[in-house]
C-alpha beads as a LAMMPS data file, in Angstrom:
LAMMPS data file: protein, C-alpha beads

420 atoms
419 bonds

1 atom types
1 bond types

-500.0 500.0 xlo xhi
-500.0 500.0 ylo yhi
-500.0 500.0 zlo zhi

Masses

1 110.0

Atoms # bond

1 1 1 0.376 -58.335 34.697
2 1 1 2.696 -58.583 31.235
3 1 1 -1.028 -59.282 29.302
4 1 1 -2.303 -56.336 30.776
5 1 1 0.594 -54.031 29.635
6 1 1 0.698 -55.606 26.602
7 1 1 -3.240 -55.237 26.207
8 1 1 -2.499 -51.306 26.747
9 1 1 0.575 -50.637 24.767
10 1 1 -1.815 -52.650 21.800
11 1 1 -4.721 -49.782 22.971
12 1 1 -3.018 -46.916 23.058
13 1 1 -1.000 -47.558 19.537
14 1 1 -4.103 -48.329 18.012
15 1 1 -5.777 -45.208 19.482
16 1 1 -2.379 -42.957 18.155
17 1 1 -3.067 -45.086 14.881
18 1 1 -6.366 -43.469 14.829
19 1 1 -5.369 -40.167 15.792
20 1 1 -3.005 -39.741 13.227
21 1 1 -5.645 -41.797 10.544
22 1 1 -7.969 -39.061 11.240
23 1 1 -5.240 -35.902 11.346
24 1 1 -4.128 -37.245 7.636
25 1 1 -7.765 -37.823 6.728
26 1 1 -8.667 -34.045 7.977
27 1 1 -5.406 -32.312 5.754
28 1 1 -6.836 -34.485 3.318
29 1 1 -9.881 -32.410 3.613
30 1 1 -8.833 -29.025 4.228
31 1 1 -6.354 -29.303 1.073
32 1 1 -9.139 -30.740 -1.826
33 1 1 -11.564 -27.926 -0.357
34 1 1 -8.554 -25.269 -0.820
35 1 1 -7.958 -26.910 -4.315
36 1 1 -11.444 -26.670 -5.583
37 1 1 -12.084 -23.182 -3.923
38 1 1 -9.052 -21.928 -5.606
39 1 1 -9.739 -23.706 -8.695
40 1 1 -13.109 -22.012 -9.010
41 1 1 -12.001 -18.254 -8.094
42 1 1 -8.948 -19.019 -10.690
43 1 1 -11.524 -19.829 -13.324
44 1 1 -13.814 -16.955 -12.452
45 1 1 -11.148 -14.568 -12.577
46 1 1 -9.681 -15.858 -15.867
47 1 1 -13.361 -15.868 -17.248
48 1 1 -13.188 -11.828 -17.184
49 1 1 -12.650 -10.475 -20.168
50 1 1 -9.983 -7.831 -19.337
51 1 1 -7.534 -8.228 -16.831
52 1 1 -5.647 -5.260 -15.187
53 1 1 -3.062 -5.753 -13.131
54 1 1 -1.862 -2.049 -11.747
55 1 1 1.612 -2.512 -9.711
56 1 1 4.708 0.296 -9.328
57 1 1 5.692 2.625 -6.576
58 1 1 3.569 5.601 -6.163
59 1 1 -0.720 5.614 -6.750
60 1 1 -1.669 2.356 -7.415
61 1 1 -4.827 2.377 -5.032
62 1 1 -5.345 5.863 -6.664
63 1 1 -5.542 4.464 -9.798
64 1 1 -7.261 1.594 -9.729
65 1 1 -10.310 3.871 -8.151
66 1 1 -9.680 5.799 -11.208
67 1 1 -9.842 3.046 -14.250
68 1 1 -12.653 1.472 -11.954
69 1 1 -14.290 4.293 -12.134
70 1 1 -13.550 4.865 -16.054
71 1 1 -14.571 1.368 -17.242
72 1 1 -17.617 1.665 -15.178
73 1 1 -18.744 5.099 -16.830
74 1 1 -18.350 3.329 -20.215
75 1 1 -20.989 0.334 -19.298
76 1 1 -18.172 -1.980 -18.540
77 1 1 -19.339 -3.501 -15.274
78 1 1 -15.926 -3.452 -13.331
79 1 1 -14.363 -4.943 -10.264
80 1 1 -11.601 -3.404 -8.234
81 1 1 -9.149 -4.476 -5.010
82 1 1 -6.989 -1.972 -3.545
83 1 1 -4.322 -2.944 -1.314
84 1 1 -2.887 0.286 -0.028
85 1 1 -3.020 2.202 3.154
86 1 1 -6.401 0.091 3.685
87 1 1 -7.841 -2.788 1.617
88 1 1 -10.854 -2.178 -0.148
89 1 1 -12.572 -4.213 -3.223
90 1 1 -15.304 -2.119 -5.336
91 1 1 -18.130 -4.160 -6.988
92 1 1 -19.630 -3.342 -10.221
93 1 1 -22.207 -1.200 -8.949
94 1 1 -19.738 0.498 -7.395
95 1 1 -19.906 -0.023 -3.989
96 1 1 -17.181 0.159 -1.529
97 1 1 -15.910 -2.810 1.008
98 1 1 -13.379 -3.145 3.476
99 1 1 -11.596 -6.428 2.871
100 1 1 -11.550 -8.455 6.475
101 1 1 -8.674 -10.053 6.269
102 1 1 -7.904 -13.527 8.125
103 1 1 -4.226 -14.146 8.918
104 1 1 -1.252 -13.542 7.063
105 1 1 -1.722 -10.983 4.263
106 1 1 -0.992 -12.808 0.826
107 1 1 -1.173 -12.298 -3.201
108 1 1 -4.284 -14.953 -2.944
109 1 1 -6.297 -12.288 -1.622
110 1 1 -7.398 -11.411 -5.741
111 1 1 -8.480 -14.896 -5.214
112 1 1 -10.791 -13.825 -2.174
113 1 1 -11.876 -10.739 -3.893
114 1 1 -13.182 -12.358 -7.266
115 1 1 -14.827 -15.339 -4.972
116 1 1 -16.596 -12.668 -2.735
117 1 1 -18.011 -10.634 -5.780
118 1 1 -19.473 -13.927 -6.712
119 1 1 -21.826 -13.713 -4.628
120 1 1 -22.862 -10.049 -4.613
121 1 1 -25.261 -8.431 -6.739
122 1 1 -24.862 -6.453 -9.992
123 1 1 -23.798 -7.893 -13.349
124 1 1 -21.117 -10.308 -13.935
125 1 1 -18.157 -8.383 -13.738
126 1 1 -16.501 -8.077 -17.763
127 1 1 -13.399 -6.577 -16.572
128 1 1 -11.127 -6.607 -13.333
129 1 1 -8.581 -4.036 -12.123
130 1 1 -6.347 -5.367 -9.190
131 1 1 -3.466 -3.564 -7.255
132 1 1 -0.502 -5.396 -7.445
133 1 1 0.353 -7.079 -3.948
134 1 1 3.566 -8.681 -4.646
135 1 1 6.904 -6.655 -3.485
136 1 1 9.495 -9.299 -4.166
137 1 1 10.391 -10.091 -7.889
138 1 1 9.298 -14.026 -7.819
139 1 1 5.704 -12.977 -6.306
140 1 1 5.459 -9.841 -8.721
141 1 1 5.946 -12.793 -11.690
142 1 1 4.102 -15.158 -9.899
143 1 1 0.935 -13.134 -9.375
144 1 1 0.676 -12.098 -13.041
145 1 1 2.043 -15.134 -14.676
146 1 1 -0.024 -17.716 -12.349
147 1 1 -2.820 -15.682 -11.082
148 1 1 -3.903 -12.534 -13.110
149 1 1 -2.674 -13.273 -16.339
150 1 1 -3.660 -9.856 -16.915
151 1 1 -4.121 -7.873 -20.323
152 1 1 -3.233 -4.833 -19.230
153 1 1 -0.132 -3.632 -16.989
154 1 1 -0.049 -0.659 -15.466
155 1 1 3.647 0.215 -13.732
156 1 1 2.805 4.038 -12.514
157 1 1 5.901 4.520 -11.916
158 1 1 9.547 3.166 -10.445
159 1 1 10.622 5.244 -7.506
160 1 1 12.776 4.474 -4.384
161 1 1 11.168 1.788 -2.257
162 1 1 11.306 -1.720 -1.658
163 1 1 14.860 -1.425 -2.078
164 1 1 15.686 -4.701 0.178
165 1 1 13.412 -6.592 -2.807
166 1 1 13.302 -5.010 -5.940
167 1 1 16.727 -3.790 -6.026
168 1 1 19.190 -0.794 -4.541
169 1 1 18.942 1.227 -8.237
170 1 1 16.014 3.058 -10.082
171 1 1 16.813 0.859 -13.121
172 1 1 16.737 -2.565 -10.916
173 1 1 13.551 -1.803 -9.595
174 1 1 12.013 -0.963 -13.226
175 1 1 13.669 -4.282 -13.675
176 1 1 12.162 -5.985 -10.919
177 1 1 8.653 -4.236 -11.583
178 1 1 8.392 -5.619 -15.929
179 1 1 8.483 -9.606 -14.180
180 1 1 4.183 -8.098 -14.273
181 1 1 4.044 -8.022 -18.168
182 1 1 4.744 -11.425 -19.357
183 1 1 1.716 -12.498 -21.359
184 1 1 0.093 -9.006 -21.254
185 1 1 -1.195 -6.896 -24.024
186 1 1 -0.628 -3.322 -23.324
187 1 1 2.048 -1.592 -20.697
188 1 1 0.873 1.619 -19.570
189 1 1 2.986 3.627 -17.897
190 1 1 3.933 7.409 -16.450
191 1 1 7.391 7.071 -15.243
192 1 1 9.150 10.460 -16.110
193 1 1 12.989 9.640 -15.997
194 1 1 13.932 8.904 -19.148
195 1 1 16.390 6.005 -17.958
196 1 1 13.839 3.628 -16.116
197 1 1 11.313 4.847 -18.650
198 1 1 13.371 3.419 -21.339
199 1 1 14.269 -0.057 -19.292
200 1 1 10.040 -0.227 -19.003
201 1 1 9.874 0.000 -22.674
202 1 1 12.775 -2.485 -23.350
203 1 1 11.305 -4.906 -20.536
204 1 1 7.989 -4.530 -22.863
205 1 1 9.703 -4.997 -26.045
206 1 1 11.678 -8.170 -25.220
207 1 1 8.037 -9.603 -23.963
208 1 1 5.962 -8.347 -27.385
209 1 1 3.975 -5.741 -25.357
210 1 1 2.761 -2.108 -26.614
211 1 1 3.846 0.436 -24.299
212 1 1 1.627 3.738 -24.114
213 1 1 3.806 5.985 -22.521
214 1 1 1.557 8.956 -20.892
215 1 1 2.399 11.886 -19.233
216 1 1 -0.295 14.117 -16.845
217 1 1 1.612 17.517 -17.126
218 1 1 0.295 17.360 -20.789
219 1 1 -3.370 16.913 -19.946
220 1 1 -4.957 20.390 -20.737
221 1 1 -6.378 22.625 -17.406
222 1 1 -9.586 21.322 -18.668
223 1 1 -9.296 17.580 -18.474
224 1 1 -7.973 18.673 -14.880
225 1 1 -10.333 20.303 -13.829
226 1 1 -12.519 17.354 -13.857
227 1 1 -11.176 15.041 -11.159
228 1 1 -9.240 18.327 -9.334
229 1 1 -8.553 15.624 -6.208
230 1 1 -6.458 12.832 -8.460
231 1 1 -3.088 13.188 -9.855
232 1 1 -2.321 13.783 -13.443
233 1 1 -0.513 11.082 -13.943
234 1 1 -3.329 8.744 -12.467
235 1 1 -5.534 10.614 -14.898
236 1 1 -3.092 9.904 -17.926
237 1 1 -3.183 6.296 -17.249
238 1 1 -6.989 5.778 -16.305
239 1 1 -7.702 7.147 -19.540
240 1 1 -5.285 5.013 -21.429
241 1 1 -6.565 1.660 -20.011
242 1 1 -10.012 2.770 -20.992
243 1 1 -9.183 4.065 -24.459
244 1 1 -7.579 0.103 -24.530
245 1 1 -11.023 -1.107 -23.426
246 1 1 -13.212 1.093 -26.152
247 1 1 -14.467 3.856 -23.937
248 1 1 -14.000 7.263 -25.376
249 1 1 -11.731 9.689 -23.441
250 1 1 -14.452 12.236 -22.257
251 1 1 -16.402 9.485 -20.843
252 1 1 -14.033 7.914 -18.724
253 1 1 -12.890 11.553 -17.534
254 1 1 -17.052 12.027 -16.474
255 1 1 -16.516 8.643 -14.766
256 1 1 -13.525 9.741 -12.912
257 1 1 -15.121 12.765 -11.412
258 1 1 -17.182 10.163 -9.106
259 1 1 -14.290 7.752 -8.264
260 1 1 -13.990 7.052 -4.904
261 1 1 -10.818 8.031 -2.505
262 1 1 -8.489 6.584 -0.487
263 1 1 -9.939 6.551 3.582
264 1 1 -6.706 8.154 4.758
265 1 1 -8.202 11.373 6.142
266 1 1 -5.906 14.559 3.988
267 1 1 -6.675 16.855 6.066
268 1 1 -4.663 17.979 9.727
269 1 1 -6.771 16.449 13.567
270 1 1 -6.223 17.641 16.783
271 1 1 -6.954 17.039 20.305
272 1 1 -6.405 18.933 23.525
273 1 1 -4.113 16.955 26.033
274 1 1 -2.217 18.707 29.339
275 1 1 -3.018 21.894 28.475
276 1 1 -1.327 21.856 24.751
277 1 1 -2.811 21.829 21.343
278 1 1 -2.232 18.723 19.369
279 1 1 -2.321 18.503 15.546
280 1 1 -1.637 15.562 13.971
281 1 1 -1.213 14.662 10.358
282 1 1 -0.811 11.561 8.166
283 1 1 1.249 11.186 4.830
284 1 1 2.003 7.793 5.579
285 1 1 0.943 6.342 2.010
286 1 1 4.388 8.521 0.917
287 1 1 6.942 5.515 0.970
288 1 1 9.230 7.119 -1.512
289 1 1 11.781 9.917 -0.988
290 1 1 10.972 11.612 -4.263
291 1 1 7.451 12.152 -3.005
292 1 1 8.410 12.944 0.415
293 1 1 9.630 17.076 0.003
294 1 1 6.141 18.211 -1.454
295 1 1 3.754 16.134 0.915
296 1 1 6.219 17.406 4.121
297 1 1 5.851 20.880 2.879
298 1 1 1.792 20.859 2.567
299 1 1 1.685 18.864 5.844
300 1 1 3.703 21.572 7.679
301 1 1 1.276 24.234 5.823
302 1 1 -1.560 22.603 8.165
303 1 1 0.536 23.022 11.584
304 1 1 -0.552 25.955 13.567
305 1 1 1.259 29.090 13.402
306 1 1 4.676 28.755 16.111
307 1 1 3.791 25.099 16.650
308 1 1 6.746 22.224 17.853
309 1 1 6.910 20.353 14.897
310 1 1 7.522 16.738 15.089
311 1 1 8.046 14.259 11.945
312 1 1 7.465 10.445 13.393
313 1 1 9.559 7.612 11.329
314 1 1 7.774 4.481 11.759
315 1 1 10.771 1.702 11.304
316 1 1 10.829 -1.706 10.710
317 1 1 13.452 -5.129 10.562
318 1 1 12.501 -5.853 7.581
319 1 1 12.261 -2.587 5.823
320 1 1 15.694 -0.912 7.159
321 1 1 16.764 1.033 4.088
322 1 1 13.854 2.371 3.487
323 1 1 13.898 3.738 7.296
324 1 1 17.870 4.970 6.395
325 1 1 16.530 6.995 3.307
326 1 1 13.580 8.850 5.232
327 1 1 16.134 9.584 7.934
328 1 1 18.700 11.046 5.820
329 1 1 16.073 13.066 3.725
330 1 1 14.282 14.784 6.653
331 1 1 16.936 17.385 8.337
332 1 1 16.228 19.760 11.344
333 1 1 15.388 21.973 8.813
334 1 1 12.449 20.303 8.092
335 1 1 10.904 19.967 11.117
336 1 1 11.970 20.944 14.909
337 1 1 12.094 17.150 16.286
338 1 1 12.580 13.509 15.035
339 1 1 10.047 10.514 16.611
340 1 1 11.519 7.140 15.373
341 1 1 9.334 4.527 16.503
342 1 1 10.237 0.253 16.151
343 1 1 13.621 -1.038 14.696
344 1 1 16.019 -0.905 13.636
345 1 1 16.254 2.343 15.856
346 1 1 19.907 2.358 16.248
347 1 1 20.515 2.089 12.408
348 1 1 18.234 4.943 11.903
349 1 1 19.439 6.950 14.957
350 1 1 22.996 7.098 13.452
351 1 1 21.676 8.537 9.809
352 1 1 19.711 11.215 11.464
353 1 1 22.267 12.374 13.243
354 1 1 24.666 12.507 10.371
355 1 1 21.748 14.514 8.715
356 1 1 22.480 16.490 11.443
357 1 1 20.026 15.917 14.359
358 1 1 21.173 16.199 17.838
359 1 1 20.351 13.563 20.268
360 1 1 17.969 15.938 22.086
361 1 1 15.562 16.368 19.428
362 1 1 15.076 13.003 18.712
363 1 1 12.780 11.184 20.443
364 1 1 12.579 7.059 20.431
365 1 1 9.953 4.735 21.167
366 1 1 10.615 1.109 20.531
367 1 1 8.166 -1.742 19.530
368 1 1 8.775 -2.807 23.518
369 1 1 8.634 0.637 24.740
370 1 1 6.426 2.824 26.505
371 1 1 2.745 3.892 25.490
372 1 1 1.582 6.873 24.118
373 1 1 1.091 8.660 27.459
374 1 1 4.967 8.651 27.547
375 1 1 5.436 9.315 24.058
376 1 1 3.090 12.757 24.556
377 1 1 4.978 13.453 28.064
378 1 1 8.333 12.572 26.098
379 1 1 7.400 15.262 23.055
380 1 1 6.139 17.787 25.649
381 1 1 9.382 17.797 27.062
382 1 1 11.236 17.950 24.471
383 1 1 9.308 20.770 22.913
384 1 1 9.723 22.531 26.219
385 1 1 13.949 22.264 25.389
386 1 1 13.495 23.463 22.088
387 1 1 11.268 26.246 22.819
388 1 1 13.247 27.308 26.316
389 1 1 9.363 27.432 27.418
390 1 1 6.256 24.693 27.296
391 1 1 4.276 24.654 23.604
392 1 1 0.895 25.463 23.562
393 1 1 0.996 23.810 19.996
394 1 1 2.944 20.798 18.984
395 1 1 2.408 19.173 15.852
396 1 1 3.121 15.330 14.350
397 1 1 3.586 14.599 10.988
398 1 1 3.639 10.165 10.376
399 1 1 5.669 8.805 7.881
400 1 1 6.024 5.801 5.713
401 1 1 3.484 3.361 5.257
402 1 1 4.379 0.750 8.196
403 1 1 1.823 -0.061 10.599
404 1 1 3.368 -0.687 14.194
405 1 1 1.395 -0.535 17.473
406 1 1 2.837 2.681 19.079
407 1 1 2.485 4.455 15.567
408 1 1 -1.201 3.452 15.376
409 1 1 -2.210 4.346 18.797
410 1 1 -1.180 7.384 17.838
411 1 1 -3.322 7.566 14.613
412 1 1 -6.548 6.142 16.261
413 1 1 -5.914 8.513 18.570
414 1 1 -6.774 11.644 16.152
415 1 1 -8.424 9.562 13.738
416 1 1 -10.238 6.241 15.133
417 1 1 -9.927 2.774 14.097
418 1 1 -11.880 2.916 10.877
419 1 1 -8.481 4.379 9.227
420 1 1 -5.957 1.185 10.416

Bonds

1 1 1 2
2 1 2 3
3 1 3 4
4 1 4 5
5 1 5 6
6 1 6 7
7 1 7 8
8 1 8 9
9 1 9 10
10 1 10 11
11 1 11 12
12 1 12 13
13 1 13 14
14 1 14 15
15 1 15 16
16 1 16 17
17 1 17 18
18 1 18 19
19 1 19 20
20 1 20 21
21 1 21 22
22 1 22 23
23 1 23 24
24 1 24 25
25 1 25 26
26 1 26 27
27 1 27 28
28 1 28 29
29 1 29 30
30 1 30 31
31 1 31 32
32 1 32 33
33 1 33 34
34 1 34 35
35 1 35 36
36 1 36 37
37 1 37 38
38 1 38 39
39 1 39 40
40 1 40 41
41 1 41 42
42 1 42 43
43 1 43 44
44 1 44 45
45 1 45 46
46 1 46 47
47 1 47 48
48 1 48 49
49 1 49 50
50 1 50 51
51 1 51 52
52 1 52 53
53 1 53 54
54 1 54 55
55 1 55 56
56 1 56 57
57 1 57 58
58 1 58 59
59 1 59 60
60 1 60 61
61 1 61 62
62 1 62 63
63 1 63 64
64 1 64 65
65 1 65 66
66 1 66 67
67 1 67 68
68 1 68 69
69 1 69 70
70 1 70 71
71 1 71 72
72 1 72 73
73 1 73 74
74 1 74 75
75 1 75 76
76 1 76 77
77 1 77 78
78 1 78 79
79 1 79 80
80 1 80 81
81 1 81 82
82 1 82 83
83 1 83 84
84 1 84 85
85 1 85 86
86 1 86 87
87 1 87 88
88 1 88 89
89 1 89 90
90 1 90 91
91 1 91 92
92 1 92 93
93 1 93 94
94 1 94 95
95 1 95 96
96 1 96 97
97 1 97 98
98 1 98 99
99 1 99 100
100 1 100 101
101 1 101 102
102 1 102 103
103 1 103 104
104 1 104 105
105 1 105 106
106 1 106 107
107 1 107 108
108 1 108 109
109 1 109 110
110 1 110 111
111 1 111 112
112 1 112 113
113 1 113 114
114 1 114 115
115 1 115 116
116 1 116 117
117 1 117 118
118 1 118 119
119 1 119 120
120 1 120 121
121 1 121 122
122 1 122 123
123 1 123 124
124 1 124 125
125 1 125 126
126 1 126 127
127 1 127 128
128 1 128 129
129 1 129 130
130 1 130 131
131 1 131 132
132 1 132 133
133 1 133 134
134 1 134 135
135 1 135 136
136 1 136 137
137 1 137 138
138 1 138 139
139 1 139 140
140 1 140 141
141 1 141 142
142 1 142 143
143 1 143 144
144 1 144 145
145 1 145 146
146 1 146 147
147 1 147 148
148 1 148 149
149 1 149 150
150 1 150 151
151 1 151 152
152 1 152 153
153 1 153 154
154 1 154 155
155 1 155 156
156 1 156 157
157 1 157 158
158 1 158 159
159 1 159 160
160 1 160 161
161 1 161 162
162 1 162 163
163 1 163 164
164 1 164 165
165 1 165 166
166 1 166 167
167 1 167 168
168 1 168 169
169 1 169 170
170 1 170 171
171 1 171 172
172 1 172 173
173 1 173 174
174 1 174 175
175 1 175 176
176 1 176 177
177 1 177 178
178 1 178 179
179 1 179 180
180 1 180 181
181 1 181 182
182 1 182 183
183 1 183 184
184 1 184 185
185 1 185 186
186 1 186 187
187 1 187 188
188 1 188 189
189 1 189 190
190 1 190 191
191 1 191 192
192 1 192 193
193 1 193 194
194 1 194 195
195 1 195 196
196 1 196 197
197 1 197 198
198 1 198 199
199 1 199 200
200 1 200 201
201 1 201 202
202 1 202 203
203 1 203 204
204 1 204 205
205 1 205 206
206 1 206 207
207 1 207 208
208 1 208 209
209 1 209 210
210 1 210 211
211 1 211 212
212 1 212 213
213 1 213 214
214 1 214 215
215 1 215 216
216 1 216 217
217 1 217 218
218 1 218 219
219 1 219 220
220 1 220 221
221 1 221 222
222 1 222 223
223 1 223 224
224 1 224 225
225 1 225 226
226 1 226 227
227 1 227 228
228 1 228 229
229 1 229 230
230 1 230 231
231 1 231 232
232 1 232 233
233 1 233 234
234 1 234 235
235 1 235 236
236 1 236 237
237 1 237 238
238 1 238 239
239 1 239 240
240 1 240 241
241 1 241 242
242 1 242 243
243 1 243 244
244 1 244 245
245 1 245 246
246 1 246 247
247 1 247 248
248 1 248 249
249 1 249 250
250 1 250 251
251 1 251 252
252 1 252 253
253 1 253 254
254 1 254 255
255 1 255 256
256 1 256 257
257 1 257 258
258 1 258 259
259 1 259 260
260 1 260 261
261 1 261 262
262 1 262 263
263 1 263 264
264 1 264 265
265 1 265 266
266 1 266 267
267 1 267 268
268 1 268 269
269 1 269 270
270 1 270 271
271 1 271 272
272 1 272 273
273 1 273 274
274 1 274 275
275 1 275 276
276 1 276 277
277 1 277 278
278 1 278 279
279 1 279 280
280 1 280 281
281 1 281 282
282 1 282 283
283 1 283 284
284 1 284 285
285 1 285 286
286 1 286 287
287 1 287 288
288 1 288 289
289 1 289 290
290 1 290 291
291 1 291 292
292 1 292 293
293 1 293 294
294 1 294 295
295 1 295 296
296 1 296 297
297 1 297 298
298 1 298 299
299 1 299 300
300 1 300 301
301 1 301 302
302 1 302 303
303 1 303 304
304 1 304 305
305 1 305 306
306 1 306 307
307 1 307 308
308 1 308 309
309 1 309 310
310 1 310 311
311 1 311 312
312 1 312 313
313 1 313 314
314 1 314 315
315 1 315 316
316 1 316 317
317 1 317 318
318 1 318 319
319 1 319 320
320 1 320 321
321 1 321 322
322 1 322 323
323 1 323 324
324 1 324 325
325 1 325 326
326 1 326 327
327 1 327 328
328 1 328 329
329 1 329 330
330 1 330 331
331 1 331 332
332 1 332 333
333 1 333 334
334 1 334 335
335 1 335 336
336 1 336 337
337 1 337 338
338 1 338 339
339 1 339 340
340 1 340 341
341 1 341 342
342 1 342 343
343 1 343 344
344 1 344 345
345 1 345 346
346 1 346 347
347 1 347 348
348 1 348 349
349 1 349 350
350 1 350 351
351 1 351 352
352 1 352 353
353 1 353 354
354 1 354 355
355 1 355 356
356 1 356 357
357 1 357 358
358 1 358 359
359 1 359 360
360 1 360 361
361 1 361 362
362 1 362 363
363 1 363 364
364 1 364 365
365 1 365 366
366 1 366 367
367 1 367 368
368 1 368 369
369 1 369 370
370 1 370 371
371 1 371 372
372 1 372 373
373 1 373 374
374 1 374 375
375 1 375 376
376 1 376 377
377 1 377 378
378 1 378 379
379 1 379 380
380 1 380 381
381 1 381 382
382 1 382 383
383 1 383 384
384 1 384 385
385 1 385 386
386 1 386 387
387 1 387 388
388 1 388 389
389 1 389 390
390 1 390 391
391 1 391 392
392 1 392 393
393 1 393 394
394 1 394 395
395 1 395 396
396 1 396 397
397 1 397 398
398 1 398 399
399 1 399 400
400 1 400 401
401 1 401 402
402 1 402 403
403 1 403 404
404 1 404 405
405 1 405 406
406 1 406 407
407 1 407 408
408 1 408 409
409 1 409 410
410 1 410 411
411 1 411 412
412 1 412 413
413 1 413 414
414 1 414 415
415 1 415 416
416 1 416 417
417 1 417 418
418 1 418 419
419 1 419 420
């Protein structure tokens, strides 16, 4: 009987011997396949002969579209990778993709981009303009320094967001924003204060790089006119970059006039549910305060005539200040009623009422909460309170750029999946 137990404890630690032989053996695998893959995309992308890494707080997808569309008008086959709102890469012919992505999001997705244009077709790609994915300081410096190495930095501009990360000041986030330009060429930027403009140009200075300050309100009505749907500023600093890269100014404007958009529908949806009007709008790609008063106003301009307004605050653990700012910046005399949807909902709660919302106009869903059949029932009746009678009309305006289930039933509800 002891031989026999002996024969199996011999068995089964040979067979764990194995098992663990062949785990090591497999990791062994998996990492010289990631090593070579990455090894290859790294040398692809640093084969390109200009680099342009676009990062900052406000119109980076914008923009890239914009210089991709610029450098391609010039005969500069291009490659672009926004990572806004929704992913998308643009190949040199100028075709549109939606980037599938497969688990975690990361900064290694340039990495995908470059190795999936590989094997597209067009001409080799002889420049490269990629949105800047990193938030925190060490990933902004280690996507440029380790990845991009680009030539060209564009910072559009330095604006309140990603406070938790980049810092709680205008000037710490400029800060946090220059880790981009070591080893580039050229900063182009349009930040307007003249305080974080001037730490950008002494963050260039300290690194050897040209800044090319720009400004759009100084483009003529002409120049304008050309691309009426992008922002000045975007305009400013498409041209620059392709001034940089040899193309002459009224080409790349002719170029941007057929630059692609972001997917986020601009314009107001509806849909009829018990017997009330609903009208729904997006400015969820406004993550800054700054930008919030103007895109508020021309979303409330789209809101039928004596409709319930609602403005929905999408929250999140990880992005609590930025939840704070939104809630102190939109008062009841913005809109009639406050959605706040995820966490930290108590946080936020307390801010909006010192902005002076009542507890009866604000309405809270959290990530474990109810669906959006309650949330509707929920706005009806509170619409119903702040009318004294039931709405025919009540509209929703989303804010900040944080996706969160509740928040994008919502959305797909007016707009479909193709925009999440």
């Amino acid at each position: 009987m002891g031989d026999i137990l002996e024969r199996a404890k011999g068995d089964l630690l040979t067979q764990q011997s194995l098992s663990a032989a062949l785990a090591t053996a497999a990791l062994l695998v998996v990492l010289i396949t990631w090593y070579l893959w990455s090894t290859r995309a790294l040398k692809a992308l640093w084969a390109i002969p200009l680099r342009v890494l676009v990062t900052g707080t406000r119109g980076k997808s914008s923009t890239v579209r914009l210089i991709h569309a610029a450098l391609t008008a010039g005969g500069i086959p291009t490659i672009g990778k926004m990572t806004g709102t929704s992913s998308r890469e643009l190949d040199t012919l100028g075709n549109e993709y939606r980037t599938n992505r497969v688990g975690q999001v990361s900064v290694l997705e340039v990495l995908e981009t470059v190795h999936r244009n590989m094997k597209r077709t067009g001409p080799q790609p002889q420049a490269v303009v990629l949105e800047c994915m990193a938030v925190s300081p060490d990933l902004i410096e280690f996507l440029s320094s380790r990845i991009v190495r680009p030539d060209v930095v564009v910072i559009t501009n330095a604006l309140w967001d990603h406070l938790e990360e980049e810092g709680t000041s205008l000037e710490k986030i400029a800060i946090s924003l220059s880790l981009a330009l070591p080893g580039a060429k050229l900063l182009v930027t349009s930040e307007h204060r003249e305080t974080t403009r001037a730490v950008l140009s002494y963050e260039a200075s300290l690194r050897d790089v040209t800044s090319d300050i720009v400004d759009g309100r100084a483009l003529p009505a002409d120049v304008l006119a050309i691309a009426p749907n992008a922002h000045p500023d975007n305009i400013a600093m498409a041209t620059a970059v392709a001034e940089y890269a040899g193309v002459d100014a009224r080409t790349a404007l002719e170029g941007m006039a057929s630059a692609t958009s972001e997917p986020l529908p601009v314009v107001a949806a509806s849909a009829q549910m018990q017997g009330i009007t609903w009208t729904y709008r997006d400015i969820g790609s406004i993550n800054d305060t700054d930008s919030l008063t103007p895109a508020l106003e021309g979303a409330k301009a789209q809101m039928p005539p004596g409709a319930v307004v609602f403005g929905m605050l999408v929250t999140r653990w990880d992005r609590p200040l930025r939840a704070m700012q939104f809630a102190a910046s939109v008062t009841p005399d913005d809109v009639d009623g406050l959605i706040i949807v995820g966490e930290p909902d108590v946080l936020v709660r307390y801010v909006a009422r010192r902005s002076g919302w009542s507890n009866d106009r604000i309405v809270r869903i959290s990530t474990w909460g109810m669906g959006q059949r309650s949330l509707y029932d929920r706005l009806a009746d509170t619409g119903t309170r702040i009318m004294g009678e039931r709405p025919k009309d009540i509209g929703i305006i989303a804010m900040e750029n944080n996706h969160q289930y509740v928040a994008d039933l919502v959305r797909e509800k007016f707009f479909g999946s193709d925009v999440i």
